[in-house]
TORPA-4810 file (N, C-alpha, C, O; in nm, 3 decimals):
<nodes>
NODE_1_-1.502_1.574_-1.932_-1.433_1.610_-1.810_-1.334_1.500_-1.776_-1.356_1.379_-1.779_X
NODE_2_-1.222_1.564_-1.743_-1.109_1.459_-1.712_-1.079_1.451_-1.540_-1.108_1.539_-1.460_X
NODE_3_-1.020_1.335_-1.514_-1.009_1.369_-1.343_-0.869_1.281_-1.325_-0.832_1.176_-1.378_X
NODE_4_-0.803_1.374_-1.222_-0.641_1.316_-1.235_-0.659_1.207_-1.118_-0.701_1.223_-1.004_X
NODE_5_-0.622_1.107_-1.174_-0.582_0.977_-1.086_-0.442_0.921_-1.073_-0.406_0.816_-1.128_X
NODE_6_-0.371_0.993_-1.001_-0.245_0.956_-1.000_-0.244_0.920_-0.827_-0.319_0.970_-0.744_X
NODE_7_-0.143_0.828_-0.805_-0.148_0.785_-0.659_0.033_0.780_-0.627_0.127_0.767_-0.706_X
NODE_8_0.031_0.795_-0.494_0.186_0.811_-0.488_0.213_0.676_-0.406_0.325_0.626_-0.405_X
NODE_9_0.103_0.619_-0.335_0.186_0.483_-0.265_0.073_0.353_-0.261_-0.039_0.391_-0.293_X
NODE_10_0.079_0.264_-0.241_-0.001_0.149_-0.212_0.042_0.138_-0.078_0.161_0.119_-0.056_X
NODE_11_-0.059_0.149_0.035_-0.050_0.107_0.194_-0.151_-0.025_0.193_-0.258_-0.041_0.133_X
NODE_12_-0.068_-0.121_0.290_-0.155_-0.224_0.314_-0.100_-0.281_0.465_0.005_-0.252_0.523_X
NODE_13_-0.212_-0.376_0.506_-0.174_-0.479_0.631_-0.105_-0.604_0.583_-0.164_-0.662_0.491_X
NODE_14_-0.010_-0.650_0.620_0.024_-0.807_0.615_0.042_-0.880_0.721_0.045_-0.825_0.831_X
NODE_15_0.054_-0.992_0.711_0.072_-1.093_0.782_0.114_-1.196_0.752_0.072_-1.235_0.643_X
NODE_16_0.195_-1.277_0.811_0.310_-1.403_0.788_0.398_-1.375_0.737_0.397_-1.301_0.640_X
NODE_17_0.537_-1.444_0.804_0.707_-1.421_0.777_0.704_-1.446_0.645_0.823_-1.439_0.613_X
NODE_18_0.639_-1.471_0.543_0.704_-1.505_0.420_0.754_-1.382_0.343_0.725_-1.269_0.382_X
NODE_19_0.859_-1.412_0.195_0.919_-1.315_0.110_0.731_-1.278_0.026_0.645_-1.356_-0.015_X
NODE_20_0.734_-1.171_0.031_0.623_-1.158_-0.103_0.684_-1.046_-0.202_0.787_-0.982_-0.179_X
NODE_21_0.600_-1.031_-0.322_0.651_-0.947_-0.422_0.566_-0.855_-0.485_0.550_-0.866_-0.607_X
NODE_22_0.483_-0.725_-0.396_0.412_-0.653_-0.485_0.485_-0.604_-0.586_0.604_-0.573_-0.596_X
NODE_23_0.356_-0.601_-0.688_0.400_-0.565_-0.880_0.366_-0.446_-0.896_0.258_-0.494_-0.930_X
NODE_24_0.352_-0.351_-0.903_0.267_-0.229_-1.004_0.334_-0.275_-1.085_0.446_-0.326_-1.094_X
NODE_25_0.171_-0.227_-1.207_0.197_-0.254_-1.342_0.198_-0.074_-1.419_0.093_-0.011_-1.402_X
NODE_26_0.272_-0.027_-1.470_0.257_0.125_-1.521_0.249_0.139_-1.678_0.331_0.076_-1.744_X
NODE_27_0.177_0.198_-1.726_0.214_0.189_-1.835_0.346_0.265_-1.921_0.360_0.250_-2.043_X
NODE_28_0.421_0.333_-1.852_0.531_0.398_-1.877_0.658_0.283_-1.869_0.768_0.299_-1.921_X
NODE_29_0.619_0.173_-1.796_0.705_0.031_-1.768_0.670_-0.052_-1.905_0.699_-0.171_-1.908_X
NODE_30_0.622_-0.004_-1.990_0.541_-0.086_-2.101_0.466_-0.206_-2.043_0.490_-0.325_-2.065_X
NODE_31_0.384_-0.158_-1.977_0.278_-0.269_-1.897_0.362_-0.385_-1.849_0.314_-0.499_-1.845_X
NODE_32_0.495_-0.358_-1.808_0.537_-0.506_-1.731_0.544_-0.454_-1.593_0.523_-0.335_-1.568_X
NODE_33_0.574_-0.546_-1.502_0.557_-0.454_-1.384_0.703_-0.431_-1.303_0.799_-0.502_-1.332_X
NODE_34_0.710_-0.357_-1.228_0.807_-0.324_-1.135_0.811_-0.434_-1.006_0.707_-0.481_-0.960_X
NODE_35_0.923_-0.465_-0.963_0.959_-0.573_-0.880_1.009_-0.562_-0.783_1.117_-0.504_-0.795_X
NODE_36_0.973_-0.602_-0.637_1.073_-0.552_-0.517_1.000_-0.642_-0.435_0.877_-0.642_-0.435_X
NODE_37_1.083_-0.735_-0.350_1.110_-0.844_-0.248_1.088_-0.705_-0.087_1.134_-0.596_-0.054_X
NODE_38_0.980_-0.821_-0.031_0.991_-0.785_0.145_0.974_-0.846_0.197_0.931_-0.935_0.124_X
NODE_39_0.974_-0.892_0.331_0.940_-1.062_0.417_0.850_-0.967_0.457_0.855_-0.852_0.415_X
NODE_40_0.757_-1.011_0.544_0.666_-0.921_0.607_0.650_-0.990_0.750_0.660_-1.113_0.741_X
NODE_41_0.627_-0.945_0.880_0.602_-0.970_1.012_0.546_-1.085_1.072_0.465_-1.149_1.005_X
NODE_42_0.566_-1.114_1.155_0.469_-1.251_1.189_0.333_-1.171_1.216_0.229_-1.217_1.168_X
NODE_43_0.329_-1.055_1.289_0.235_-1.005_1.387_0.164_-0.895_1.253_0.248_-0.848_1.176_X
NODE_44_0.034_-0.862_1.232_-0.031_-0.778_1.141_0.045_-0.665_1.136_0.077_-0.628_1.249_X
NODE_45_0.095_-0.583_1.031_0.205_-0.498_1.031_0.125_-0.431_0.915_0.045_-0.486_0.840_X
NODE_46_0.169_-0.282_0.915_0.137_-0.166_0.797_0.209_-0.165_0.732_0.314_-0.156_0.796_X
NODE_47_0.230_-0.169_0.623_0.336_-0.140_0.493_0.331_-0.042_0.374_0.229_-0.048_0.305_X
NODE_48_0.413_0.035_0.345_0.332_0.146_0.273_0.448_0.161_0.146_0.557_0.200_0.190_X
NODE_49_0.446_0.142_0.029_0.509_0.102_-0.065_0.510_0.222_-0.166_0.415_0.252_-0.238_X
NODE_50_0.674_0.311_-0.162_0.603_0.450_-0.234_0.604_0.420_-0.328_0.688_0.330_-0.325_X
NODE_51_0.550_0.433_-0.479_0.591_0.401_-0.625_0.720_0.431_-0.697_0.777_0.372_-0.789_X
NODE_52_0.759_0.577_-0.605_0.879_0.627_-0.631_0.982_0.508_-0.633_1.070_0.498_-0.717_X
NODE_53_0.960_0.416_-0.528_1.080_0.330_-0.504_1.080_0.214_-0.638_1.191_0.183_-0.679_X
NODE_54_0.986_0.163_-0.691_0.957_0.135_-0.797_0.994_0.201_-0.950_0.996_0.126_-1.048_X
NODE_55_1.013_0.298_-0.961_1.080_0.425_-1.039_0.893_0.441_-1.133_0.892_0.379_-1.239_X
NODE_56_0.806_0.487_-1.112_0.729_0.522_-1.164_0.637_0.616_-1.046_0.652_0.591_-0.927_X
NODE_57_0.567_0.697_-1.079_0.534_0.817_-1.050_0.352_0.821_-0.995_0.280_0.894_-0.926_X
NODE_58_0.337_0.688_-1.082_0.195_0.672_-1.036_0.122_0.717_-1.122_0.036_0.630_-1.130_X
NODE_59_0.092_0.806_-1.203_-0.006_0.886_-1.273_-0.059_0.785_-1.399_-0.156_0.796_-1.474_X
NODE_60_0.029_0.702_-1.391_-0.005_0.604_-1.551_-0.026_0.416_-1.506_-0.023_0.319_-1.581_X
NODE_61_-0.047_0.421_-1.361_-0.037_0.330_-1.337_-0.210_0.209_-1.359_-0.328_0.244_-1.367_X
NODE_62_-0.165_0.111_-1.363_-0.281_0.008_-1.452_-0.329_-0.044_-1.366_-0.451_-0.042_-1.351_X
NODE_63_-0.235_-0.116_-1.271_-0.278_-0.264_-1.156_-0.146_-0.269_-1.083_-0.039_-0.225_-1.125_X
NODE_64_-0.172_-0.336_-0.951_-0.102_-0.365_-0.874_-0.128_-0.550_-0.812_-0.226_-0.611_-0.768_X
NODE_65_-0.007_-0.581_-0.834_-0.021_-0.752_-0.793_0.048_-0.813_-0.697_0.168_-0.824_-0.722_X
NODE_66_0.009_-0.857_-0.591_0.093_-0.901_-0.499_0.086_-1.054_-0.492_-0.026_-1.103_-0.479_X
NODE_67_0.186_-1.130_-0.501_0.187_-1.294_-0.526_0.296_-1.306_-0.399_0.343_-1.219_-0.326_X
NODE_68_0.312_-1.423_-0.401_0.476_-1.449_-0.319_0.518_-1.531_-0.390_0.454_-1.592_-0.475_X
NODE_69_0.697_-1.549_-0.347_0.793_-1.583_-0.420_0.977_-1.530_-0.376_1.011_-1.459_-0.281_X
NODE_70_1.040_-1.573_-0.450_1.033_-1.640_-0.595_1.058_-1.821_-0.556_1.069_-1.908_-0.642_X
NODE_71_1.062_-1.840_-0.413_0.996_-2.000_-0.386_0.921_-2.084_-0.481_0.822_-2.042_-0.541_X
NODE_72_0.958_-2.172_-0.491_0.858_-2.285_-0.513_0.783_-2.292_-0.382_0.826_-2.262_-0.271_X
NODE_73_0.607_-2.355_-0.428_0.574_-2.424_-0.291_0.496_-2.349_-0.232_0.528_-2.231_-0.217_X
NODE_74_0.383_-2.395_-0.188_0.249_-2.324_-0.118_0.333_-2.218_-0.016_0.449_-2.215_0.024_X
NODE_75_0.191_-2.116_0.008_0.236_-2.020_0.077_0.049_-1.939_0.117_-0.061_-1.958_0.066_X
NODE_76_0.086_-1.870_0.204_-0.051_-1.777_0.263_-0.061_-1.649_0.222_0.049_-1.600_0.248_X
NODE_77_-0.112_-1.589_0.187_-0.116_-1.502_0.162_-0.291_-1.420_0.242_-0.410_-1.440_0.217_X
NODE_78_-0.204_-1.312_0.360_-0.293_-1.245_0.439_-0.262_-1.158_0.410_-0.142_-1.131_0.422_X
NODE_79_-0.371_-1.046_0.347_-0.353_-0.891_0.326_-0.491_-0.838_0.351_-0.581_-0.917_0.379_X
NODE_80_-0.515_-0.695_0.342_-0.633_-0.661_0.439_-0.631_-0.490_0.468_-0.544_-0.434_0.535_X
NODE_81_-0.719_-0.438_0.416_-0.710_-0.253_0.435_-0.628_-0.179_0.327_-0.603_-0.059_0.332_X
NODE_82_-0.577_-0.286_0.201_-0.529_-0.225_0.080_-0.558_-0.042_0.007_-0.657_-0.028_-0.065_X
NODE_83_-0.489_0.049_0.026_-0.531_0.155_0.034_-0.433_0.226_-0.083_-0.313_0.205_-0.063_X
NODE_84_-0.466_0.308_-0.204_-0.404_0.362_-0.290_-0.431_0.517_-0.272_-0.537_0.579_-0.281_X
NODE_85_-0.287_0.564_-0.239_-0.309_0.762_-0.153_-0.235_0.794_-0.230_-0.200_0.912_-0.236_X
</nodes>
């Protein structure tokens, strides 16, 4: 039995002004990942990231990585309620 796992967005909470860079990794990207810059709020904020905007569809997707960047130099990283719909 097979079961379709395809997802159309990654929703999450952030927190702190910094640039960060969630990754999906797809395998249709040949397992490298897709790249896109956002600062995120001082104040806890919802963010909802469609894959579409990424150019992949979701259905083949591997992992998702969120780091910050492309700074040098410590940074915080607050996330929280990570949700794949």
């Amino acid at each position: 039995m097979s079961s379709e796992l395809s997802w159309r967005s990654c929703s999450c909470h952030w927190r702190q002004p910094l640039r960060y860079i969630p990754q999906p990794f797809a395998q249709s990207l040949g397992y490298r990942p897709a790249i896109q810059y956002f600062v995120a709020e001082q104040e806890w904020t919802q963010y909802t990231f469609r894959f579409e905007q990424f150019g992949i569809d979701g259905h083949d997707l591997t992992g998702v990585f969120v780091g910050g960047g492309p700074e040098e130099g410590d940074f915080v990283l607050q996330i929280d309620d990570v949700r794949l719909e």
